[in-house]
Steps between C-alpha positions, in 0.01 A plus 500: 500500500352162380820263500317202452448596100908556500650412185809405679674192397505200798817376401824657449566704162823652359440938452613727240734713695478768275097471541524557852776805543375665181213758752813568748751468256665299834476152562557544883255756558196257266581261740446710807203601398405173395591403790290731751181418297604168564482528885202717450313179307557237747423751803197537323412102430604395872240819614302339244526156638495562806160651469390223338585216791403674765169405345544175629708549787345317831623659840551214699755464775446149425828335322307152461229673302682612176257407198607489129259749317489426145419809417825679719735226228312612198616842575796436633571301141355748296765771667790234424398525144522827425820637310750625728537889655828566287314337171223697538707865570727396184154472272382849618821673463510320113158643463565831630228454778757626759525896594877594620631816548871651630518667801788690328283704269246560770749623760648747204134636433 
């Protein structure tokens, strides 16, 4: 998934609650679930980022040779900027972007 297009906000914002239980019709199993995709987003970005600096990683056993790449703080920044794991669950589940099911109604099946 692209999360640098998120529509997430960057700074803090107040929720309908009713908004977010009215799928579950609970508020503590929305926020579960919000909750896992959260984990599941910022696995993804630190994979993501990860990737991306080992692009300039230098393997030196050298301690005296550490260089500042611009490049490695640009992305580094860029990372930094983007809205935050839980911001960016909360906008899907709004949207209706994220698939749940209950084990409960499989395991009765």
């Amino acid at each position: 998934m692209d999360y640098k297009n998120s529509e997430a906000p960057l700074t803090t914002v107040t929720y309908d609650r009713t908004k977010i239980e009215e799928p579950t019709n609970n508020i503590y199993e929305a926020i579960s679930i919000m909750a896992k995709r959260a984990v599941q987003i910022s696995e993804d970005l630190k994979i993501e980022l990860i990737d991306k600096l080992e692009e300039f990683a230098t393997h030196n056993d050298s301690l005296e040779e550490i260089f500042e790449n611009k490049e490695q703080i640009e992305v580094s920044r860029f990372y930094e900027k983007l809205p935050k794991p839980t911001a960016m669950a909360i906008e899907e589940w709004l949207k209706g972007k994220i698939y749940y099911r209950k084990q409960e109604a499989e395991a009765k099946k």
